[in-house]
C-alpha positions as CSV (number, residue, x, y, z in Angstrom):
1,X,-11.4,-2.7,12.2
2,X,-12.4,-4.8,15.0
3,X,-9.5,-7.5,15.6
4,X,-12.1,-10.2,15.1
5,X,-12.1,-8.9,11.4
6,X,-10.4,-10.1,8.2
7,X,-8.8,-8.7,5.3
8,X,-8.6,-10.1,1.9
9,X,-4.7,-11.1,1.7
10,X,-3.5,-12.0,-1.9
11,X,-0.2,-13.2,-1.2
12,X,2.6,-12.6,0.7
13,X,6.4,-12.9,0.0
14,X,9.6,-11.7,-0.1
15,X,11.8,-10.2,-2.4
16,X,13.9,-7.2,-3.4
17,X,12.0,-4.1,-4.2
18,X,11.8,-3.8,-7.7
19,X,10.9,0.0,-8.9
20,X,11.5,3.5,-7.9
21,X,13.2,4.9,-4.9
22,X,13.6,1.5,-3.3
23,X,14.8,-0.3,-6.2
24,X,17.5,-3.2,-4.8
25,X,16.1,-2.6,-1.1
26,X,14.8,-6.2,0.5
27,X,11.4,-6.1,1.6
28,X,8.5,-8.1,2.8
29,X,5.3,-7.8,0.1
30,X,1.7,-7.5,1.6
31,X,-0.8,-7.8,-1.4
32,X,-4.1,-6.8,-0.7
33,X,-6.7,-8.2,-3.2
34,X,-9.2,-6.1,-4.8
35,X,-9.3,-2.7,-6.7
36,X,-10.9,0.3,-7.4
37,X,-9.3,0.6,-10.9
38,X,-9.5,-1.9,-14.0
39,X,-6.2,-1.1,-15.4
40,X,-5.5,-3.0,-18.6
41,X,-1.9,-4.0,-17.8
42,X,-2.4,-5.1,-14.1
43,X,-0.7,-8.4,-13.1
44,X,-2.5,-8.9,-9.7
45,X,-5.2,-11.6,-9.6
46,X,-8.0,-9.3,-7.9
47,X,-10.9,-12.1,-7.3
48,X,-8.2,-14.9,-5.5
49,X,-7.6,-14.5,-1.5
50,X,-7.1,-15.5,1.8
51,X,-8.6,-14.1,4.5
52,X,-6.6,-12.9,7.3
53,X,-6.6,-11.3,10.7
54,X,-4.3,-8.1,11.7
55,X,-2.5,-10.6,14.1
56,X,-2.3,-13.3,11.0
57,X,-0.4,-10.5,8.8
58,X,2.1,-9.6,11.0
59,X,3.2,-12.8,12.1
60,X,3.6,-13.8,8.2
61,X,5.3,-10.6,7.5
62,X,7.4,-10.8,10.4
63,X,8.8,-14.3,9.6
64,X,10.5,-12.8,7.4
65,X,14.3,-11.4,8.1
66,X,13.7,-7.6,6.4
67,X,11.6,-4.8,8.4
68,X,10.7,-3.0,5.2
69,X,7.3,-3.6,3.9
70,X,5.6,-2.7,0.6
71,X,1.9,-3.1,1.1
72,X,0.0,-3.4,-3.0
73,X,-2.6,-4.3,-4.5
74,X,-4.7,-4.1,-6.6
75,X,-5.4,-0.8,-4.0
76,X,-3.6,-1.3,-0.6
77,X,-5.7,1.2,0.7
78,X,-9.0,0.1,0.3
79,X,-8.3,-2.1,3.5
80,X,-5.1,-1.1,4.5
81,X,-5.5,0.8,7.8
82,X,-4.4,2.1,11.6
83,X,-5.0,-0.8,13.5
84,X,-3.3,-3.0,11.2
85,X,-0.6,-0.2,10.7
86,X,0.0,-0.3,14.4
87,X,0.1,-4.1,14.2
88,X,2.8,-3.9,11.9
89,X,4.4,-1.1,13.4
90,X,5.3,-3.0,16.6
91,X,6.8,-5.8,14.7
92,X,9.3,-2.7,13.3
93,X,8.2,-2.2,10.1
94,X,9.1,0.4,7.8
95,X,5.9,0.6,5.7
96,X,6.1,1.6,2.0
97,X,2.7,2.1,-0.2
98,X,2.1,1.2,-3.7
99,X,-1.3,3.1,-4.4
100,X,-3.3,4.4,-7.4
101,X,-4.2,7.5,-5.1
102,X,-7.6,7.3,-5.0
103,X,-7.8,7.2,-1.3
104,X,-5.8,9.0,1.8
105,X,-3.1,7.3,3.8
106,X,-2.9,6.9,6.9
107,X,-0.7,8.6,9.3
108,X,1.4,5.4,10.4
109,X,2.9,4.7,6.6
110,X,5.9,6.0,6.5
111,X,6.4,6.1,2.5
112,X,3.9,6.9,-0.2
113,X,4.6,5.8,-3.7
114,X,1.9,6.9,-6.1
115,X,1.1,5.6,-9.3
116,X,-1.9,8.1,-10.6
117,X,-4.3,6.2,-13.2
118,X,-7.1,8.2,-13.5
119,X,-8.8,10.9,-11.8
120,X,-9.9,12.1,-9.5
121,X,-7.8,11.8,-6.2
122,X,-7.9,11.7,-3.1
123,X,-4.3,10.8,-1.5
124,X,-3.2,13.1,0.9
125,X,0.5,12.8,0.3
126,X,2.9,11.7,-1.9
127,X,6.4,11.0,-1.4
128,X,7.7,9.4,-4.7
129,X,5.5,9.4,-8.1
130,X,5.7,6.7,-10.4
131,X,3.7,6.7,-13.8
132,X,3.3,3.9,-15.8
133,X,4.0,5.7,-19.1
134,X,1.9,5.1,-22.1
135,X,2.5,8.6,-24.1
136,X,0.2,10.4,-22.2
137,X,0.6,13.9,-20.7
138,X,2.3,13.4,-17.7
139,X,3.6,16.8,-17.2
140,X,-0.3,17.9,-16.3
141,X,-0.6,14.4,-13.9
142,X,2.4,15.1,-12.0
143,X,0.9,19.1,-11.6
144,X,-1.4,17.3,-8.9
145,X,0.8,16.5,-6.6
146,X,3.3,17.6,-4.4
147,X,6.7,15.5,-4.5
148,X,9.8,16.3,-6.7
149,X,10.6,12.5,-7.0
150,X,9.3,11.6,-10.2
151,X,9.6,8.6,-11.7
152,X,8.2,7.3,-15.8
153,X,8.1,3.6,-16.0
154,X,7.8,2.1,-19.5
155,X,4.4,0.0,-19.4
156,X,5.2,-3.8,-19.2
157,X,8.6,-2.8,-20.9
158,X,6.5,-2.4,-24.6
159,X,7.5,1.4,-24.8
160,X,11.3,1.3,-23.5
161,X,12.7,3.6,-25.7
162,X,9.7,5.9,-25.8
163,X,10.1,6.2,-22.3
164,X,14.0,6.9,-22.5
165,X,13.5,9.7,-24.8
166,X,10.3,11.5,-23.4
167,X,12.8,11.4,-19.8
168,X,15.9,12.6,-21.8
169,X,14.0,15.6,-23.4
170,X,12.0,16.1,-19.3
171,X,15.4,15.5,-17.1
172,X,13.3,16.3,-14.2
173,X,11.9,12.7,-14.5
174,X,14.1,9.6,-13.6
175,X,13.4,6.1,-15.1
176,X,11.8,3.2,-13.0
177,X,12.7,-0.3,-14.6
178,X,9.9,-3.3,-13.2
179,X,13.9,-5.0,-12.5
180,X,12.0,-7.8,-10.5
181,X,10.9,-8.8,-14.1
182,X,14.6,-8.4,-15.3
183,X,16.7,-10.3,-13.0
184,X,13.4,-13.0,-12.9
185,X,12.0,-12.8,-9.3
186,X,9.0,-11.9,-7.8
């Protein structure tokens, strides 16, 4: 992108990070409106935005006291890219995905955390994956891609104990809690 150029910014905040690998860590939250998926139980608000520069988002996300950022969506990486990563970058961010891995990365994030809907996809590395678990077959998902860090996340905490026991009879797989919605932050 030119630095002239905006992207479509649905909020920005921060919080402690509330699911997988990262769960407890403090981080800023970049939220990207827009999505290449229509995923029933999404809670982002895909049509509502602001539109931002690179040098806009981090000086927002920089006002901020952590260095670890979790760029979302809808699907971060339909605008997330280099010359915004760089941006970032030299305000010392760590930068952590949340994508439907649809799309490649690119080089500059530094942490990948993939939450598969449906095929096909095009992510060129995963480093955590996180499936919103609905009783489907997860075992052939997870075949896709290369990470051992798996992760089955109960969807909008309607299929807890499902969850609990399809993980207890697969101990390969660990359980993701949405704890944000727990403990009542954002």
């Amino acid at each position: 992108m030119k630095e002239t150029d905006t992207y479509r910014v649905n909020e920005i905040f921060y919080s402690l990070q509330g699911e997988g690998r990262y769960t407890g860590t403090p981080a800023v939250f970049l939220r990207f409106a827009g999505c290449n998926r229509a995923c029933a139980f999404c809670d982002t608000d895909h049509h509502g935005f602001t539109a931002m520069t690179g040098e806009e988002i981090a000086d927002a996300c920089a006002a901020y006291p952590a260095r670890h950022l979790v760029v979302t969506g809808g699907e971060p990486l339909l605008q997330l890219d280099s010359a915004l990563l760089r941006l970032l970058k030299a305000r010392g961010f760590y930068v952590q995905i949340e994508t439907n891995g649809t799309l490649p990365a690119p080089p500059e994030v530094d942490w990948v955390t993939c939450s598969p809907k449906d095929a096909p996809w095009g992510i060129n590395r995963v480093d955590e994956l996180k499936i919103v678990y609905q009783g489907q077959d997860v075992e052939e998902t997870a075949s896709h891609f290369d990470t051992t860090l798996l992760y089955l996340q109960p969807c909008s905490g309607l299929n807890t104990a499902e969850t609990v026991e399809y993980i207890l009879a697969h101990p390969r797989w660990k359980l993701s809690l949405q704890t944000h919605k727990l403990i009542d932050i954002q």
